[in-house]
N, C-alpha and C positions, 0 to 999 in steps of 0.2 A: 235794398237791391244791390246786389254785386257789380261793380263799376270795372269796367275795362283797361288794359291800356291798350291804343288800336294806332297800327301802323297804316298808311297810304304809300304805298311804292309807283309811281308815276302819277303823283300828284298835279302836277301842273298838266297835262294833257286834259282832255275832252272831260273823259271819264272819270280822270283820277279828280278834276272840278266838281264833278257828276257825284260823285262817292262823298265829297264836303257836303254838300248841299243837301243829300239826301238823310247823312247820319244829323245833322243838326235838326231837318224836318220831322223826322223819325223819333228823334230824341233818346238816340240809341247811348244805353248809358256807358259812355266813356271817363277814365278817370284821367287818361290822358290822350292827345293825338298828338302823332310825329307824322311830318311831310318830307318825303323822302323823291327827289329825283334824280337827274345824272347830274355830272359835274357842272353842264354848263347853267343849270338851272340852281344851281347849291346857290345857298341869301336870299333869294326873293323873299317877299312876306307876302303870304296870301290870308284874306280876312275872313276868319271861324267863328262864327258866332258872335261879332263885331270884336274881334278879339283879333290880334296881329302874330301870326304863326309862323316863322321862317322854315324855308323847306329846306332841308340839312342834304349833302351827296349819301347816294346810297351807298354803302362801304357797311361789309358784315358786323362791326361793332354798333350801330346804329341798331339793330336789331334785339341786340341784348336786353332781354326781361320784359320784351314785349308780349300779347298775350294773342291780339285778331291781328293778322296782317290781309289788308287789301290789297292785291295786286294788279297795276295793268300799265303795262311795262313790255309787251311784245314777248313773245316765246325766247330767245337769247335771255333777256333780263328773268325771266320767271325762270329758265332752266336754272341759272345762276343762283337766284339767291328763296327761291320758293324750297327749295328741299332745305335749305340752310336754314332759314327761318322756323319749319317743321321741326327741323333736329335739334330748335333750339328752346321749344317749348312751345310753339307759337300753333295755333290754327288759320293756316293759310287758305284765303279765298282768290283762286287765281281765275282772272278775265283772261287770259290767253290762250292759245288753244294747244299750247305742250303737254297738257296731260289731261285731255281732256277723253283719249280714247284707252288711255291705263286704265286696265281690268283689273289696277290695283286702289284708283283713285275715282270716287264717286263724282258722279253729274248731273247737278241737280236743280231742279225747278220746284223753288216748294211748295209750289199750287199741286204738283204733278207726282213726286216722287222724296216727298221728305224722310221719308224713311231710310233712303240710304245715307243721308246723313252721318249717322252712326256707324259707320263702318268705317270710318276714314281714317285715315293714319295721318295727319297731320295736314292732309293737299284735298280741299275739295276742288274742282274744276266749276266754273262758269260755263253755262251753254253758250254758243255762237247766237246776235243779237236774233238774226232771222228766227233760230229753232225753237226759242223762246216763246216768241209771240204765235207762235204755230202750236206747239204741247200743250199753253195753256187754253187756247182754244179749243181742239181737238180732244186733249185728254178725258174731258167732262163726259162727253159722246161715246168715247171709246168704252170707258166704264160701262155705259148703256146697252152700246149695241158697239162689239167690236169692230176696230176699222183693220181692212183686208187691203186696201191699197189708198196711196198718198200720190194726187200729183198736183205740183205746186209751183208758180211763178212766182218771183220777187220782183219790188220795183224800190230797191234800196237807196237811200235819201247817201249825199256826199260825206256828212259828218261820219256816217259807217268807215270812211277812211281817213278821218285827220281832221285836225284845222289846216293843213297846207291846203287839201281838198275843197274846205270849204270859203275859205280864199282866195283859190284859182276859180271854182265857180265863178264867184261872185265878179273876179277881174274879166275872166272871158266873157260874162255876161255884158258885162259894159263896153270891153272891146267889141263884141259883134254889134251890139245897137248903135257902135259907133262908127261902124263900118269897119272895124279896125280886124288885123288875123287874130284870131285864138291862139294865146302859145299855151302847151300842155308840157307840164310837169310831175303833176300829182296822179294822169291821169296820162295811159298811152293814146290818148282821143281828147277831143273837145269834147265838154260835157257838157256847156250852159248850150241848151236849146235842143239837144241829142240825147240818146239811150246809148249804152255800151253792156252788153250780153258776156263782159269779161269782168270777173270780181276775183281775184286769187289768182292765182297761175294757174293751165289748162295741163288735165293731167292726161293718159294713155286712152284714156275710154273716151274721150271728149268733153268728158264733164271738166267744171272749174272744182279747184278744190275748195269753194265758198258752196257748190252746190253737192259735194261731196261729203262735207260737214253739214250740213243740214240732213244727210239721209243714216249718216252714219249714229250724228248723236241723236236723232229722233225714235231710232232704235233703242239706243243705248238705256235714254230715258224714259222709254213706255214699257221696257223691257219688255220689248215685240221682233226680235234679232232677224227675223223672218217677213217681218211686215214690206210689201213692198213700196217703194217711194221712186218717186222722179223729180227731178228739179230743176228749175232754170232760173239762176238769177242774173236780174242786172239793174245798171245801176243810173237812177233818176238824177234830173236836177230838180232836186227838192235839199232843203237843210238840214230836213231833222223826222226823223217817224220814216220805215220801213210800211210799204204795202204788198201784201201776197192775198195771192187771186190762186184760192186750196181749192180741188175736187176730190171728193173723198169718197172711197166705194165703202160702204159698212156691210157687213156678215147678212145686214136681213134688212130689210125697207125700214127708211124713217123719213116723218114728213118735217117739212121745214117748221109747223108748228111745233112738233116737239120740239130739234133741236133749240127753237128759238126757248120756249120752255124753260130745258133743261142750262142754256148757256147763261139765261135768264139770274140765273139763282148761281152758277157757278162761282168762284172765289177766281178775283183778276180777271175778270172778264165784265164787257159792257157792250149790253146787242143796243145797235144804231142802226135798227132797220125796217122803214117805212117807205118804201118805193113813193104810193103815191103822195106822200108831202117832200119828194127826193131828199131823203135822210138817210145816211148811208158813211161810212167813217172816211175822214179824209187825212192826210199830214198834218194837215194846219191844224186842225182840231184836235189831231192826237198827242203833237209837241207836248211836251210840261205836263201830261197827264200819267197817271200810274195805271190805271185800266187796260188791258188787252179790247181794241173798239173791232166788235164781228157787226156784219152788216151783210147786205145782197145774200140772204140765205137762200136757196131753191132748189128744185130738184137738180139733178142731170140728166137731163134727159137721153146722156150717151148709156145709161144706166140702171137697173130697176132698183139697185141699190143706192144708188148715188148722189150727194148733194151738192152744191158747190157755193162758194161761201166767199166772202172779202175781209179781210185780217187786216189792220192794222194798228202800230203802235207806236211809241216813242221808243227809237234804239238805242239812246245814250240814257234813259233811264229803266226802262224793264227789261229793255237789250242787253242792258250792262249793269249797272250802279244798282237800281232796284234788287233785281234778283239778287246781285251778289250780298248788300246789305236784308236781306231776307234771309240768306243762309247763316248767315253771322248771327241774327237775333236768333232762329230755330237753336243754331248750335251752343247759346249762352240759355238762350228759356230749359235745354235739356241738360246743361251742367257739363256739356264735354271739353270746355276749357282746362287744358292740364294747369294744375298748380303744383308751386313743390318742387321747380327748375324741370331739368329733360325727359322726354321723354324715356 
């Protein structure tokens, strides 16, 4: 088997820990790994496979004769050095959302859409964690009986924005039980013991641009340009795993036992749903797991088409790491690794 060498560009963040942990699980064959973050993170040594890895500053020579680069590193950094990486032989798998709506650069879920794959010129795009957990729930259904409309809440756990996020949590948590004020930093609001209906900045139409990425690449990836969607997200105090509360209108009636059925058997997906022994998907349960958890399936009754369903997942691994190392393996199981220097 042909062995990799594979970059990480924001290795020390959430994700970029996220992306270690899942190619050693995985057992994705690398022949080498390089840890790459900013300057002030250059020297640390973070531990690979019980193996001691110093993460190197990211600077374009770092890059040279590399073959997978990971990215997630915020749009600035991906603008920077994700085409550079491309140009320089590499196939880049970018978490950030700079090029995620290039109708030159594929968006992929490979439960949902691995076929675009192969089109790429050097930049595949990462979906946004939320849209992820929604396509591949969804997508299995759609197959079946087309969906005609999406309307979707989120209740996004704090790691979706940081470790600073999921620290402030934790400290305002302690201050209010303490009596003490909540000071917010990470957050334009107190978040331990509150909801915030603001995830991105607020764009002209009123939507957030976190609930505007969810409708845009949902399209993108069902290649449904016309499908209509609505969204509203916001954001929990929970640590880890994203929940969305979907109503979905389908082209023609279907009963919850199909969907349950059909979701039954789909690829990344796991139905967790028994009302009467209250089983139903939670965060806590979905942490640390790879499964997409669907649960509370049932009609709509606003609908004769209509189901309405409960999604949830882990967003630092099928949100983020997962899928991206998914695309990685499709793109080495089909050979599209340039060899031979540039492209």
């Amino acid at each position: 088997m042909k062995r990799y060498d594979v970059t990480i560009l924001g290795a020390t963040g959430l994700v970029g820990q996220e992306f270690i942990k899942v190619l050693v699980e995985r057992n994705f064959p690398m022949s080498n790994l390089r840890l790459l973050a900013s300057d002030r993170s250059a020297g640390k040594r973070i531990s690979v496979d019980h193996k001691e890895v110093e993460v190197r500053e990211a600077v374009p020579e770092e890059f040279q004769g590399t073959e997978i680069v990971l990215v997630s590193g915020g749009n600035d950094v991906s603008r920077r050095f994700s085409p550079m990486a491309a140009q320089g032989g590499a196939v880049v798998v970018d978490n950030s959302s700079a090029f995620r709506m290039d109708p030159e650069v594929p968006l992929v879920v490979p439960e949902v859409n691995p076929e675009d794959i192969g089109r790429n010129k050097g930049i595949i795009a990462n979906p946004n964690c939320s849209t992820i957990q929604m396509v591949v729930a969804l997508y299995p259904l759609h197959k079946v009986n087309p969906i005609r409309r999406i309307v979707v809440d989120t209740y996004q756990s704090v790691s979706g924005a940081g470790l600073a996020a999921i620290e402030e949590m934790r400290t305002q948590a302690r201050d209010v039980l303490d009596g003490r004020p909540a000071r917010s930093q990470a957050f334009p609001y107190q978040i331990a013991f509150n909801l915030l209906p603001e995830i991105d900045v607020f764009l002209d139409s009123g939507y957030t641009k976190e609930e505007w990425k969810m409708i845009e690449e949902t399209r993108k990836i069902m290649h449904a340009p016309e499908m209509a969607i609505s969204a509203t997200c916001v954001r929990v105090p929970v640590l880890v795993a994203h929940s969305e509360a979907v109503h979905v209108e389908f082209a023609h009636p279907m009963s919850p036992e199909e969907a349950r059925q059909i979701l039954s058997g789909a690829p990344g997906v796991k139905v967790v749903d028994d009302p009467s022994r209250r089983l139903y998907p939670q965060p806590w349960d979905a942490a640390g797991r790879d499964d997409v958890l669907v649960g509370r399936i049932r009609r709509d009754n606003s609908h004769p088409n209509g189901l309405a369903m409960w999604v949830v997942a882990d967003n630092l691994r099928k949100g983020a790491a997962l899928n991206a190392i998914q695309i990685a393996e499709e793109v080495a199981r089909r050979g599209l690794v340039p060899t031979g220097g540039r492209r």
